[in-house]
C-alpha positions in Angstrom: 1.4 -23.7 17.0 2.8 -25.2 19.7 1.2 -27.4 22.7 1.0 -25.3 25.9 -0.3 -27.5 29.0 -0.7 -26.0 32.6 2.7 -26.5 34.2 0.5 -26.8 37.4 -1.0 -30.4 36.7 2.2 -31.4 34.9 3.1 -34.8 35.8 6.2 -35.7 34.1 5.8 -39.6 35.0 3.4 -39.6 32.4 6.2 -38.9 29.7 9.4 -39.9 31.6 10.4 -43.6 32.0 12.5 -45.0 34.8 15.8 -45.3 33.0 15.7 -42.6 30.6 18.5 -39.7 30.4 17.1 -36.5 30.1 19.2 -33.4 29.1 18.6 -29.6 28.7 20.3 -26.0 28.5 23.3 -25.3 30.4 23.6 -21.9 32.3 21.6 -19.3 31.1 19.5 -21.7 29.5 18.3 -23.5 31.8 14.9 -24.6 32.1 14.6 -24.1 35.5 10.4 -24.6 35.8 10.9 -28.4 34.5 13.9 -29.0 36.7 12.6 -27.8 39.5 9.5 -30.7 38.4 12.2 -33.1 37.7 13.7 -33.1 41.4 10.3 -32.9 43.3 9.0 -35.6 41.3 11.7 -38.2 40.8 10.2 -40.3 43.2 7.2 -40.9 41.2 9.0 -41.2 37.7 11.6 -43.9 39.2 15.2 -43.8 38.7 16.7 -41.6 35.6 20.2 -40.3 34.1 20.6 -36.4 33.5 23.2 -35.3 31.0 24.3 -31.8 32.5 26.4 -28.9 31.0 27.8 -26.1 32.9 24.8 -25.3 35.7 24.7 -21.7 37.3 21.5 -22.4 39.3 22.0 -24.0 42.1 19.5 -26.9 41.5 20.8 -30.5 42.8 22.2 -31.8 45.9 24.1 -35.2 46.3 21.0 -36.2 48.1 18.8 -36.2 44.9 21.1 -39.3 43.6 18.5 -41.1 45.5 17.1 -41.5 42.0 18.7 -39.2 39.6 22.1 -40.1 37.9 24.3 -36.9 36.9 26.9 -37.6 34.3 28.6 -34.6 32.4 31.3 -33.4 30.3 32.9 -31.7 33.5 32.5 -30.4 36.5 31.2 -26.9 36.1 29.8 -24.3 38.1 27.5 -25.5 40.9 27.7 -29.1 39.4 31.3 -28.9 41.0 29.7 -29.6 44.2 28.1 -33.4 43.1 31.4 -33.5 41.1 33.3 -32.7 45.1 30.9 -35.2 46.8 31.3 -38.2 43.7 27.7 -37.7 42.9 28.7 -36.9 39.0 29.6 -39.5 36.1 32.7 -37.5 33.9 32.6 -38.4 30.2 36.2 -37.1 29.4 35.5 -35.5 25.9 36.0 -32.5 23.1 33.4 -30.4 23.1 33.1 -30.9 19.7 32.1 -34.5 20.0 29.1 -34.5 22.3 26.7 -33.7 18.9 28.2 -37.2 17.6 27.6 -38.7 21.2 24.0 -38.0 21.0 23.8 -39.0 17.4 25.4 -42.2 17.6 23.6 -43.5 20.5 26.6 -43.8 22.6 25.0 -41.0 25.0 21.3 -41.8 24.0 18.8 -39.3 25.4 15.6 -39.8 25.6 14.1 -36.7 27.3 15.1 -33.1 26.3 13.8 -30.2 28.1 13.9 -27.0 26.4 13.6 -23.5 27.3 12.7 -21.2 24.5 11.2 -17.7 23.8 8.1 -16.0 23.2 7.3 -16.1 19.5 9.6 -13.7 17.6 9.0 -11.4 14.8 8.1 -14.2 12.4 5.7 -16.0 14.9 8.3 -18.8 15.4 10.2 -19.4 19.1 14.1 -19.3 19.4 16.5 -21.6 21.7 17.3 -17.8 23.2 20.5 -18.2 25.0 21.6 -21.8 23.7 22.0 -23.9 20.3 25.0 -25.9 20.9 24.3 -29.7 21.0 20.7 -29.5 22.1 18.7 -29.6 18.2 20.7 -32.9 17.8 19.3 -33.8 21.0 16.0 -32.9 20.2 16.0 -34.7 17.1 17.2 -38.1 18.5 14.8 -37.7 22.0 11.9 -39.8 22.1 10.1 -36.5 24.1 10.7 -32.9 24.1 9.1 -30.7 26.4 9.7 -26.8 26.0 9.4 -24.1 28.7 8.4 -20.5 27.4 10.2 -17.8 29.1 9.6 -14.1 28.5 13.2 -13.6 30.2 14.8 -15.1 26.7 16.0 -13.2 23.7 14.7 -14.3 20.1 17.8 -14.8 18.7 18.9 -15.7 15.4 20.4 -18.8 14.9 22.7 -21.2 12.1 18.8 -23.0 11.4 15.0 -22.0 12.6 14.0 -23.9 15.8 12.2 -27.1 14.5 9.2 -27.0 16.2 7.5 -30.1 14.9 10.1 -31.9 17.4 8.4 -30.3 20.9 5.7 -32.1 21.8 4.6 -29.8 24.1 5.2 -26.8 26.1 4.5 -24.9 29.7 5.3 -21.4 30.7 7.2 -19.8 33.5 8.5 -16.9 34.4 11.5 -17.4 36.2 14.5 -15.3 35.4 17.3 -17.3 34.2 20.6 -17.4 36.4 22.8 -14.9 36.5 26.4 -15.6 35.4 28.9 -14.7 38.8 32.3 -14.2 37.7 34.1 -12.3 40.5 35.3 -9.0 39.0 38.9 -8.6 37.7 41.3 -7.8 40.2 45.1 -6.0 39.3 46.2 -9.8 39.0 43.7 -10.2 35.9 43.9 -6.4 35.0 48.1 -7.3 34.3 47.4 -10.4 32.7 45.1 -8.6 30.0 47.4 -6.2 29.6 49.4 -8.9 27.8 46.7 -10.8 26.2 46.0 -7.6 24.1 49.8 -7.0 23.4 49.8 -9.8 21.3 46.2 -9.8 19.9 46.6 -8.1 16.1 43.8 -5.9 14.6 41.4 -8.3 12.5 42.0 -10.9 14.8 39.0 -13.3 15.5 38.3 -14.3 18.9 37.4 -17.5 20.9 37.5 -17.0 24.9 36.3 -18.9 27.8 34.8 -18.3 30.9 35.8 -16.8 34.2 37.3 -12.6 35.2 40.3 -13.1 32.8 38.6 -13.1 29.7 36.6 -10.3 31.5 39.3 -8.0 31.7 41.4 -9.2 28.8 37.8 -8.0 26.6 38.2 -4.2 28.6 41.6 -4.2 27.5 41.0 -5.0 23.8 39.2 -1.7 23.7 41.6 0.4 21.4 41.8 -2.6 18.7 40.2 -2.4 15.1 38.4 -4.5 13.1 38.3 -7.9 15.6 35.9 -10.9 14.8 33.7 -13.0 17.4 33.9 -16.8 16.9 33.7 -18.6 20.0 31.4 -21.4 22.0 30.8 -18.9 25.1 29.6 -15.4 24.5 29.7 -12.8 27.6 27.8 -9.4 28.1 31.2 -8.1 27.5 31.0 -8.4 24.4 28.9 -6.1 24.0 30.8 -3.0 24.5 33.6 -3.9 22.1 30.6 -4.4 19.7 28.7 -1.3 19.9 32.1 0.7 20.2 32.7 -0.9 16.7 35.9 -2.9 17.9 33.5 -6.2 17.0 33.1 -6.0 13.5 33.9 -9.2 12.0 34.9 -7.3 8.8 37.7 -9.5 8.0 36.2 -12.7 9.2 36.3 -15.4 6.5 33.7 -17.3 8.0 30.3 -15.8 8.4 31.3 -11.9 7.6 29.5 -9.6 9.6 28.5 -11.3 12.4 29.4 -12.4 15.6 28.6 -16.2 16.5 28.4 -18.3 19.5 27.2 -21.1 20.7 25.9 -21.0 24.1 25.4 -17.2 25.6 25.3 -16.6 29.3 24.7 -13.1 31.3 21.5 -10.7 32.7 19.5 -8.4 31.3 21.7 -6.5 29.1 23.0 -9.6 27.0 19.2 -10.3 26.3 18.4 -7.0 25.4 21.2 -6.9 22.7 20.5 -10.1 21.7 17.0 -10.1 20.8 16.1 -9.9 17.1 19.8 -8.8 16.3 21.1 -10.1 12.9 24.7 -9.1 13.9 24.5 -11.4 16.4 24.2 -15.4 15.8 23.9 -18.8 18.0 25.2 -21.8 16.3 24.9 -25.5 16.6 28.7 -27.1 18.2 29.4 -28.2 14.2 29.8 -24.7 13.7 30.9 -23.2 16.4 33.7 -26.1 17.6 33.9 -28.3 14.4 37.5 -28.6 12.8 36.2 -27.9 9.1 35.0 -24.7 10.2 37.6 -23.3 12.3 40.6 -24.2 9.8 39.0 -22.1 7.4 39.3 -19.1 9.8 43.2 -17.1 9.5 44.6 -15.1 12.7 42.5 -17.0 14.7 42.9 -16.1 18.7 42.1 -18.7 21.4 42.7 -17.7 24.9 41.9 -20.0 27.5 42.8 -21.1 31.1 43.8 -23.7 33.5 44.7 -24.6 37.0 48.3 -25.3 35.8 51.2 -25.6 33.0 54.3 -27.7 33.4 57.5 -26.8 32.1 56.7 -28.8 28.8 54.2 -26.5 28.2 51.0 -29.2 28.7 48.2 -27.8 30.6 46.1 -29.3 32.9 42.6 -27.5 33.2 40.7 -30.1 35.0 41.9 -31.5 37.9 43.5 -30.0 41.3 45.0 -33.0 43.5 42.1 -35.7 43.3 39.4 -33.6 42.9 38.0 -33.0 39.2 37.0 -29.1 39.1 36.9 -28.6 35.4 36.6 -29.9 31.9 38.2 -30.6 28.4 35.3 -28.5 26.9 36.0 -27.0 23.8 39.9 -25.7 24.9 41.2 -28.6 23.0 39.1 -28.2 19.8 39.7 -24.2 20.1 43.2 -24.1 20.9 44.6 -27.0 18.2 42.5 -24.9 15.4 44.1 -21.6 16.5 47.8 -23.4 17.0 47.1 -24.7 13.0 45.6 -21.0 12.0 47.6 -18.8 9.4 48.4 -16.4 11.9 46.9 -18.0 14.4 48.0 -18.0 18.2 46.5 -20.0 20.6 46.8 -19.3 24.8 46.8 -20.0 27.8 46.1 -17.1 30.4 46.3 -17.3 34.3 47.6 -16.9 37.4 51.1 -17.5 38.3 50.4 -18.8 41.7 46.9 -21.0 43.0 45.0 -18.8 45.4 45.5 -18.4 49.7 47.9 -21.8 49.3 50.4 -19.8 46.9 51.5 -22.5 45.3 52.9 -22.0 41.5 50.8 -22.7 38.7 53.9 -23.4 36.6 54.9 -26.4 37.9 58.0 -29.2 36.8 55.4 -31.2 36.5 51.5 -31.5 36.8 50.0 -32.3 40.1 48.2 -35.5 38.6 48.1 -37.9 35.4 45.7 -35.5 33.5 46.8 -33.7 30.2 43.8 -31.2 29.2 45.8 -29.9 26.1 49.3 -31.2 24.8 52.7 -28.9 24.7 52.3 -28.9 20.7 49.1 -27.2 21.0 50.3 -24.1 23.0 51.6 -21.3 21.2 52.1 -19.0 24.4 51.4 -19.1 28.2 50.6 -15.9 29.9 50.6 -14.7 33.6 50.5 -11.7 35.3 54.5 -11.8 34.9 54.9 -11.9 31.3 54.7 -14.1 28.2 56.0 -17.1 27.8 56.1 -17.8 23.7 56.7 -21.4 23.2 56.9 -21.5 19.3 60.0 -22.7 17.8 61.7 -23.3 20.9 63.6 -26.1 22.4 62.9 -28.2 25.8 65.2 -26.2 27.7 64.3 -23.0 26.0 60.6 -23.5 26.8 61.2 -24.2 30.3 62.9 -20.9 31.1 60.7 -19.2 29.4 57.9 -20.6 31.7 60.0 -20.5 34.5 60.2 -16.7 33.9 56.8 -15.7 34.0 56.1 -18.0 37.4 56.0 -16.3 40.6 59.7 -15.2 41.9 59.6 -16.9 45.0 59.4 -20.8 43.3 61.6 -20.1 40.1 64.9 -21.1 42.0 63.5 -24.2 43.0 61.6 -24.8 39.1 65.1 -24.0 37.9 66.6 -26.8 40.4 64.4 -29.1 38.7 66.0 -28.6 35.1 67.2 -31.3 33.6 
Protein backbone atom coordinates (compact mmCIF):
# COMPACT_ATOMS: atom_id res chain seq x y z
CA UNK A 1 0.00 0.00 0.00
CA UNK A 2 1.22 3.09 -0.77
CA UNK A 3 2.06 6.35 1.49
CA UNK A 4 -0.66 9.01 1.10
CA UNK A 5 0.22 12.39 3.13
CA UNK A 6 -2.16 15.45 3.17
CA UNK A 7 -1.01 17.47 0.10
CA UNK A 8 -2.14 20.45 2.43
CA UNK A 9 0.89 20.33 4.91
CA UNK A 10 3.23 19.18 2.21
CA UNK A 11 6.41 20.89 2.48
CA UNK A 12 8.55 19.64 -0.27
CA UNK A 13 11.84 21.33 1.41
CA UNK A 14 11.77 18.59 3.60
CA UNK A 15 12.56 16.06 0.67
CA UNK A 16 13.98 18.44 -2.04
CA UNK A 17 17.61 19.69 -1.77
CA UNK A 18 18.95 22.99 -3.28
CA UNK A 19 20.65 21.61 -6.29
CA UNK A 20 18.65 18.65 -7.20
CA UNK A 21 16.91 18.19 -10.73
CA UNK A 22 13.55 17.06 -10.45
CA UNK A 23 11.58 15.65 -13.48
CA UNK A 24 7.94 14.34 -14.11
CA UNK A 25 5.18 13.56 -16.83
CA UNK A 26 4.99 15.55 -19.86
CA UNK A 27 1.54 16.68 -21.21
CA UNK A 28 -1.17 14.84 -20.13
CA UNK A 29 0.75 13.55 -17.49
CA UNK A 30 1.48 16.04 -15.69
CA UNK A 31 1.46 16.25 -12.09
CA UNK A 32 0.05 19.42 -11.90
CA UNK A 33 -0.78 19.35 -7.78
CA UNK A 34 3.17 18.96 -7.04
CA UNK A 35 4.10 21.52 -9.65
CA UNK A 36 2.03 23.91 -8.72
CA UNK A 37 3.94 23.12 -4.92
CA UNK A 38 7.21 23.20 -6.64
CA UNK A 39 6.83 26.96 -8.05
CA UNK A 40 5.08 28.47 -4.81
CA UNK A 41 7.67 26.96 -2.79
CA UNK A 42 10.98 27.30 -4.55
CA UNK A 43 11.94 29.87 -2.40
CA UNK A 44 12.08 27.81 0.63
CA UNK A 45 13.69 24.62 -1.11
CA UNK A 46 16.63 26.91 -2.63
CA UNK A 47 17.74 26.73 -6.12
CA UNK A 48 16.86 23.48 -8.26
CA UNK A 49 17.06 22.09 -12.13
CA UNK A 50 13.76 20.73 -13.68
CA UNK A 51 14.06 18.21 -16.58
CA UNK A 52 10.86 19.12 -18.76
CA UNK A 53 9.19 17.27 -21.69
CA UNK A 54 6.57 18.62 -23.82
CA UNK A 55 4.26 20.87 -21.12
CA UNK A 56 0.54 21.64 -22.22
CA UNK A 57 -0.24 23.46 -18.82
CA UNK A 58 0.68 26.51 -18.73
CA UNK A 59 2.75 26.27 -15.52
CA UNK A 60 6.18 28.45 -15.51
CA UNK A 61 7.13 31.90 -16.32
CA UNK A 62 10.69 33.24 -17.05
CA UNK A 63 10.30 34.91 -13.78
CA UNK A 64 10.31 31.57 -11.78
CA UNK A 65 14.20 31.18 -13.02
CA UNK A 66 14.67 33.16 -9.93
CA UNK A 67 15.44 29.65 -8.52
CA UNK A 68 14.36 27.05 -10.83
CA UNK A 69 16.60 25.91 -13.84
CA UNK A 70 14.56 24.44 -16.98
CA UNK A 71 16.59 22.28 -19.25
CA UNK A 72 14.80 20.02 -21.93
CA UNK A 73 15.00 18.01 -24.87
CA UNK A 74 13.12 20.87 -26.83
CA UNK A 75 11.15 23.49 -26.83
CA UNK A 76 7.56 22.22 -26.68
CA UNK A 77 4.28 23.49 -26.20
CA UNK A 78 4.01 26.18 -23.50
CA UNK A 79 7.79 25.61 -22.56
CA UNK A 80 8.30 27.42 -26.00
CA UNK A 81 7.69 30.52 -24.22
CA UNK A 82 11.05 30.07 -21.51
CA UNK A 83 12.61 28.55 -24.69
CA UNK A 84 11.49 32.41 -26.59
CA UNK A 85 12.66 34.38 -23.51
CA UNK A 86 16.23 32.06 -22.98
CA UNK A 87 14.96 30.81 -19.79
CA UNK A 88 15.41 26.98 -21.08
CA UNK A 89 18.75 24.72 -21.15
CA UNK A 90 18.34 22.53 -24.84
CA UNK A 91 19.97 19.09 -24.51
CA UNK A 92 20.05 18.40 -28.37
CA UNK A 93 19.27 14.54 -28.32
CA UNK A 94 17.27 11.31 -29.85
CA UNK A 95 14.50 10.57 -28.01
CA UNK A 96 15.71 7.28 -27.69
CA UNK A 97 18.65 8.29 -25.55
CA UNK A 98 17.15 10.21 -22.66
CA UNK A 99 16.55 6.47 -20.72
CA UNK A 100 20.51 6.11 -21.03
CA UNK A 101 20.85 9.91 -19.94
CA UNK A 102 19.17 9.17 -16.75
CA UNK A 103 20.84 5.89 -16.31
CA UNK A 104 24.27 6.92 -16.85
CA UNK A 105 24.21 9.88 -14.60
CA UNK A 106 24.99 12.26 -17.35
CA UNK A 107 21.30 13.82 -16.61
CA UNK A 108 21.20 12.68 -12.88
CA UNK A 109 17.74 13.21 -11.30
CA UNK A 110 17.27 13.25 -8.13
CA UNK A 111 13.51 14.04 -7.59
CA UNK A 112 10.65 12.47 -9.71
CA UNK A 113 7.24 13.40 -9.41
CA UNK A 114 4.67 11.10 -10.55
CA UNK A 115 1.17 11.17 -11.36
CA UNK A 116 -0.56 7.88 -11.35
CA UNK A 117 -4.14 6.31 -11.05
CA UNK A 118 -6.46 5.10 -8.61
CA UNK A 119 -5.80 1.47 -7.92
CA UNK A 120 -6.91 -0.67 -10.93
CA UNK A 121 -8.52 -3.98 -11.16
CA UNK A 122 -5.65 -5.76 -9.53
CA UNK A 123 -5.28 -3.20 -6.55
CA UNK A 124 -2.00 -1.86 -8.13
CA UNK A 125 -1.80 2.08 -9.64
CA UNK A 126 -0.73 2.71 -13.35
CA UNK A 127 1.59 5.63 -14.83
CA UNK A 128 -2.05 6.40 -16.73
CA UNK A 129 -1.11 8.49 -19.63
CA UNK A 130 2.88 8.15 -19.53
CA UNK A 131 5.67 5.32 -19.39
CA UNK A 132 8.35 6.62 -21.54
CA UNK A 133 11.59 7.45 -19.68
CA UNK A 134 10.01 8.10 -16.29
CA UNK A 135 10.49 4.19 -14.51
CA UNK A 136 14.24 4.74 -15.33
CA UNK A 137 13.85 7.87 -13.62
CA UNK A 138 12.23 6.54 -10.78
CA UNK A 139 14.59 3.87 -10.34
CA UNK A 140 17.81 6.14 -10.38
CA UNK A 141 15.92 9.19 -8.11
CA UNK A 142 16.91 9.45 -4.68
CA UNK A 143 12.82 10.52 -3.97
CA UNK A 144 9.66 9.79 -5.66
CA UNK A 145 6.63 11.46 -4.85
CA UNK A 146 3.28 10.24 -6.66
CA UNK A 147 0.09 12.33 -7.14
CA UNK A 148 -3.19 10.19 -7.40
CA UNK A 149 -5.53 11.42 -9.91
CA UNK A 150 -9.07 10.01 -10.48
CA UNK A 151 -8.83 11.83 -14.03
CA UNK A 152 -6.09 9.01 -15.13
CA UNK A 153 -6.80 5.78 -17.00
CA UNK A 154 -5.35 2.34 -15.47
CA UNK A 155 -3.60 1.38 -18.32
CA UNK A 156 -1.65 -1.45 -19.19
CA UNK A 157 1.79 -1.14 -19.59
CA UNK A 158 5.29 -3.15 -21.10
CA UNK A 159 5.98 -3.79 -16.81
CA UNK A 160 3.59 -3.22 -13.54
CA UNK A 161 4.34 0.16 -11.94
CA UNK A 162 6.98 -0.57 -9.22
CA UNK A 163 5.64 0.70 -6.34
CA UNK A 164 8.29 0.00 -3.80
CA UNK A 165 10.15 3.00 -5.60
CA UNK A 166 7.31 5.92 -4.42
CA UNK A 167 7.97 6.90 -1.27
CA UNK A 168 4.95 8.52 -0.87
CA UNK A 169 1.95 9.97 -2.35
CA UNK A 170 -0.87 12.95 -2.23
CA UNK A 171 -4.16 13.25 -4.04
CA UNK A 172 -5.66 15.83 -6.27
CA UNK A 173 -8.16 16.25 -8.43
CA UNK A 174 -7.21 18.31 -11.04
CA UNK A 175 -8.00 17.44 -14.57
CA UNK A 176 -5.06 16.95 -16.63
CA UNK A 177 -4.45 19.48 -19.66
CA UNK A 178 -6.14 19.23 -22.57
CA UNK A 179 -4.14 18.62 -25.75
CA UNK A 180 -5.01 21.98 -28.38
CA UNK A 181 -4.22 21.20 -31.72
CA UNK A 182 -6.04 23.64 -33.99
CA UNK A 183 -8.44 21.67 -36.21
CA UNK A 184 -7.35 20.69 -39.76
CA UNK A 185 -7.93 23.15 -42.25
CA UNK A 186 -8.23 22.28 -46.40
CA UNK A 187 -4.31 22.89 -46.33
CA UNK A 188 -4.03 19.67 -43.91
CA UNK A 189 -7.25 18.02 -45.30
CA UNK A 190 -4.93 17.94 -48.99
CA UNK A 191 -1.96 17.01 -47.43
CA UNK A 192 -3.65 13.79 -45.86
CA UNK A 193 -5.05 13.12 -48.85
CA UNK A 194 -1.62 12.15 -49.96
CA UNK A 195 -0.29 10.65 -46.83
CA UNK A 196 -2.98 7.91 -47.18
CA UNK A 197 -2.20 7.47 -50.99
CA UNK A 198 0.89 5.98 -50.18
CA UNK A 199 0.08 4.28 -46.79
CA UNK A 200 -0.44 0.31 -47.78
CA UNK A 201 -3.03 -1.90 -45.90
CA UNK A 202 -0.96 -3.64 -42.95
CA UNK A 203 1.08 -0.85 -42.56
CA UNK A 204 2.14 0.09 -38.97
CA UNK A 205 2.16 3.55 -37.92
CA UNK A 206 4.29 6.08 -35.95
CA UNK A 207 2.98 9.81 -36.16
CA UNK A 208 3.71 12.99 -34.26
CA UNK A 209 1.95 15.74 -33.04
CA UNK A 210 0.12 18.68 -34.35
CA UNK A 211 -3.56 18.93 -37.08
CA UNK A 212 -1.65 17.01 -39.77
CA UNK A 213 -1.48 13.79 -38.25
CA UNK A 214 -5.05 14.72 -37.20
CA UNK A 215 -6.39 14.69 -40.51
CA UNK A 216 -3.95 12.34 -42.23
CA UNK A 217 -5.67 9.65 -39.28
CA UNK A 218 -9.55 10.80 -40.77
CA UNK A 219 -8.27 10.09 -44.00
CA UNK A 220 -6.79 6.59 -43.27
CA UNK A 221 -10.33 5.60 -42.61
CA UNK A 222 -11.06 3.11 -45.69
CA UNK A 223 -7.59 1.19 -44.92
CA UNK A 224 -7.40 -2.51 -43.57
CA UNK A 225 -5.54 -4.16 -41.26
CA UNK A 226 -3.04 -1.01 -40.02
CA UNK A 227 -0.76 -1.41 -36.85
CA UNK A 228 -0.17 1.38 -33.98
CA UNK A 229 3.57 1.65 -32.95
CA UNK A 230 4.44 5.03 -32.18
CA UNK A 231 5.88 7.43 -29.04
CA UNK A 232 2.65 9.78 -29.16
CA UNK A 233 -0.83 8.33 -29.20
CA UNK A 234 -3.92 10.78 -30.05
CA UNK A 235 -7.79 10.38 -29.30
CA UNK A 236 -7.72 9.85 -32.93
CA UNK A 237 -6.79 6.92 -32.75
CA UNK A 238 -9.51 5.76 -31.45
CA UNK A 239 -11.88 5.80 -34.28
CA UNK A 240 -9.64 3.92 -36.72
CA UNK A 241 -9.55 1.41 -33.74
CA UNK A 242 -13.02 0.76 -32.89
CA UNK A 243 -13.93 1.03 -36.74
CA UNK A 244 -11.48 -1.99 -36.96
CA UNK A 245 -8.95 -0.07 -39.31
CA UNK A 246 -6.37 -0.52 -36.01
CA UNK A 247 -5.86 -4.02 -35.71
CA UNK A 248 -2.36 -4.71 -35.50
CA UNK A 249 -2.98 -8.13 -37.18
CA UNK A 250 0.02 -8.13 -39.19
CA UNK A 251 2.23 -6.46 -36.70
CA UNK A 252 5.39 -8.45 -35.99
CA UNK A 253 6.01 -6.90 -32.87
CA UNK A 254 3.50 -7.14 -30.17
CA UNK A 255 0.39 -8.64 -32.30
CA UNK A 256 -2.72 -7.38 -31.27
CA UNK A 257 -2.11 -4.42 -29.73
CA UNK A 258 -1.60 -0.93 -30.13
CA UNK A 259 1.46 0.66 -28.19
CA UNK A 260 2.65 3.96 -27.22
CA UNK A 261 4.59 5.60 -25.16
CA UNK A 262 3.33 8.74 -23.86
CA UNK A 263 -0.70 9.37 -24.58
CA UNK A 264 -2.09 12.80 -24.56
CA UNK A 265 -6.00 13.95 -25.11
CA UNK A 266 -9.53 14.51 -22.80
CA UNK A 267 -11.90 12.47 -21.59
CA UNK A 268 -12.49 10.19 -24.41
CA UNK A 269 -8.78 8.91 -24.69
CA UNK A 270 -9.12 8.00 -20.92
CA UNK A 271 -12.14 6.36 -21.22
CA UNK A 272 -10.82 3.95 -23.99
CA UNK A 273 -7.79 3.63 -22.29
CA UNK A 274 -8.67 2.40 -18.99
CA UNK A 275 -8.23 -1.31 -18.34
CA UNK A 276 -7.94 -1.95 -22.21
CA UNK A 277 -5.60 -4.87 -23.13
CA UNK A 278 -5.70 -3.77 -26.80
CA UNK A 279 -4.14 -0.93 -25.82
CA UNK A 280 -0.45 -0.66 -24.24
CA UNK A 281 2.15 2.23 -22.86
CA UNK A 282 5.69 1.29 -23.16
CA UNK A 283 8.95 2.35 -21.70
CA UNK A 284 11.15 4.60 -24.79
CA UNK A 285 13.37 1.09 -25.17
CA UNK A 286 10.38 -0.17 -26.67
CA UNK A 287 8.72 2.25 -28.11
CA UNK A 288 11.90 4.34 -29.83
CA UNK A 289 14.76 1.66 -29.37
CA UNK A 290 16.52 0.56 -32.75
CA UNK A 291 16.37 -3.36 -31.84
CA UNK A 292 12.72 -3.07 -31.66
CA UNK A 293 11.78 -1.09 -34.49
CA UNK A 294 14.08 -3.04 -37.19
CA UNK A 295 12.19 -5.98 -36.43
CA UNK A 296 8.97 -4.17 -37.55
CA UNK A 297 8.35 -4.51 -41.92
CA UNK A 298 6.20 -1.73 -43.83
CA UNK A 299 6.84 0.41 -41.19
CA UNK A 300 5.28 4.13 -41.70
CA UNK A 301 6.74 7.24 -40.07
CA UNK A 302 5.20 10.56 -40.79
CA UNK A 303 6.48 13.50 -39.28
CA UNK A 304 6.97 17.25 -39.69
CA UNK A 305 9.08 20.29 -39.78
CA UNK A 306 9.33 23.92 -40.24
CA UNK A 307 11.36 23.30 -43.42
CA UNK A 308 13.19 20.89 -46.21
CA UNK A 309 15.94 22.05 -48.41
CA UNK A 310 16.46 20.89 -51.75
CA UNK A 311 18.84 18.04 -50.46
CA UNK A 312 16.01 16.71 -48.87
CA UNK A 313 17.41 17.45 -44.90
CA UNK A 314 14.82 18.72 -42.68
CA UNK A 315 15.06 21.08 -40.13
CA UNK A 316 12.30 20.63 -37.41
CA UNK A 317 13.66 22.74 -34.73
CA UNK A 318 14.69 26.05 -35.32
CA UNK A 319 13.02 29.17 -37.27
CA UNK A 320 15.67 32.05 -37.65
CA UNK A 321 17.37 32.13 -34.04
CA UNK A 322 14.72 31.11 -32.17
CA UNK A 323 14.56 27.20 -31.15
CA UNK A 324 10.71 26.15 -31.44
CA UNK A 325 11.04 22.45 -31.65
CA UNK A 326 12.93 19.33 -30.98
CA UNK A 327 14.94 16.19 -32.39
CA UNK A 328 12.48 14.02 -30.37
CA UNK A 329 12.02 10.77 -31.50
CA UNK A 330 11.72 11.98 -35.59
CA UNK A 331 15.25 10.80 -36.05
CA UNK A 332 15.00 7.43 -34.22
CA UNK A 333 11.42 6.90 -36.03
CA UNK A 334 12.23 8.09 -39.39
CA UNK A 335 15.94 6.22 -39.84
CA UNK A 336 14.04 2.83 -38.62
CA UNK A 337 11.17 3.26 -41.20
CA UNK A 338 13.87 4.54 -44.03
CA UNK A 339 15.75 0.82 -43.09
CA UNK A 340 12.13 -1.05 -42.83
CA UNK A 341 11.32 -3.80 -45.57
CA UNK A 342 8.72 -1.80 -47.02
CA UNK A 343 9.16 0.79 -45.03
CA UNK A 344 8.64 4.61 -45.91
CA UNK A 345 9.46 7.17 -43.85
CA UNK A 346 7.91 11.14 -44.20
CA UNK A 347 7.90 14.19 -43.90
CA UNK A 348 4.43 16.12 -44.11
CA UNK A 349 3.68 19.93 -44.13
CA UNK A 350 3.07 23.00 -45.42
CA UNK A 351 4.39 24.36 -48.53
CA UNK A 352 4.61 27.88 -47.39
CA UNK A 353 5.33 29.26 -43.31
CA UNK A 354 2.10 30.94 -42.17
CA UNK A 355 0.95 35.06 -42.63
CA UNK A 356 4.84 35.60 -43.82
CA UNK A 357 4.36 33.14 -46.89
CA UNK A 358 7.58 32.20 -47.07
CA UNK A 359 8.38 28.57 -48.74
CA UNK A 360 9.06 25.82 -46.59
CA UNK A 361 11.12 24.20 -49.28
CA UNK A 362 13.88 26.24 -49.29
CA UNK A 363 17.73 26.09 -51.35
CA UNK A 364 18.79 25.92 -48.31
CA UNK A 365 17.88 25.86 -44.47
CA UNK A 366 17.32 29.15 -42.69
CA UNK A 367 20.13 28.19 -40.04
CA UNK A 368 23.01 25.57 -39.23
CA UNK A 369 20.59 22.94 -37.80
CA UNK A 370 20.01 19.53 -39.49
CA UNK A 371 16.99 17.71 -37.51
CA UNK A 372 17.16 14.54 -39.89
CA UNK A 373 19.75 13.91 -42.81
CA UNK A 374 18.63 13.66 -46.71
CA UNK A 375 19.46 9.79 -46.43
CA UNK A 376 16.82 9.33 -44.00
CA UNK A 377 13.83 10.81 -46.10
CA UNK A 378 12.14 8.56 -48.24
CA UNK A 379 9.40 11.26 -49.37
CA UNK A 380 8.35 14.88 -48.57
CA UNK A 381 4.78 15.81 -48.72
CA UNK A 382 2.75 19.06 -49.02
CA UNK A 383 -0.41 20.10 -49.82
CA UNK A 384 0.95 20.17 -53.62
CA UNK A 385 2.07 16.70 -54.07
CA UNK A 386 4.72 14.09 -53.28
CA UNK A 387 7.96 14.52 -53.54
CA UNK A 388 9.59 10.68 -53.55
CA UNK A 389 13.22 11.01 -52.93
CA UNK A 390 14.28 7.29 -53.24
CA UNK A 391 16.73 6.40 -55.84
CA UNK A 392 17.03 9.71 -57.17
CA UNK A 393 19.85 11.91 -58.04
CA UNK A 394 20.81 15.62 -56.64
CA UNK A 395 19.20 17.22 -59.37
CA UNK A 396 16.39 14.87 -59.61
CA UNK A 397 15.54 15.34 -55.92
CA UNK A 398 15.56 18.97 -56.17
CA UNK A 399 12.83 19.17 -58.83
CA UNK A 400 11.04 17.01 -57.29
CA UNK A 401 10.92 19.24 -54.14
CA UNK A 402 10.82 22.13 -56.04
CA UNK A 403 7.49 20.75 -57.48
CA UNK A 404 5.51 20.34 -54.57
CA UNK A 405 6.61 24.01 -53.13
CA UNK A 406 4.30 26.75 -53.43
CA UNK A 407 4.11 28.18 -57.29
CA UNK A 408 4.88 31.57 -56.55
CA UNK A 409 8.83 30.68 -55.17
CA UNK A 410 9.59 27.66 -57.56
CA UNK A 411 11.14 30.01 -60.35
CA UNK A 412 13.36 31.51 -58.02
CA UNK A 413 14.22 27.73 -56.09
CA UNK A 414 14.78 26.72 -59.76
CA UNK A 415 17.24 29.88 -60.19
CA UNK A 416 19.12 28.50 -57.42
CA UNK A 417 19.96 25.04 -59.15
CA UNK A 418 23.21 24.26 -59.51
Amino acid sequence: MLKIVSADTLELADYIRSGDMITWGQGTAEPLGLINRLVDQRHTIGNVGVFIGLSLADLFRPEHTDFITFTSYGALGTNSRLGAAGALRLIPCNYSAVPRLIESGRLAVDVVFVQISPAGPDGTHSLGFCNDYLPVAMKNARVVIAEINPHVPWTHLDAPLDENNIDFAIESDIEPPPLGVAAPGDVEDRIAAHIAAVVEDGATLQYGIGSIPAAMLKALSGHRDLGLHSGLVTEEIIDLIESGVITNARKAVYPGVSVGAVAMGGARLKNFLHDNPAFQLHQNETTHGARTLSQIDNLVSINSALEVDLYGQVNAEQIGERYVGAIGGQVDYMHAAAASRHGLSVIALPASLGKSGRSRITESLNGPIITTSRTSVDMVITEFGIADLRGRSLEERARSLIDIAPPEHRDQLSAGLY
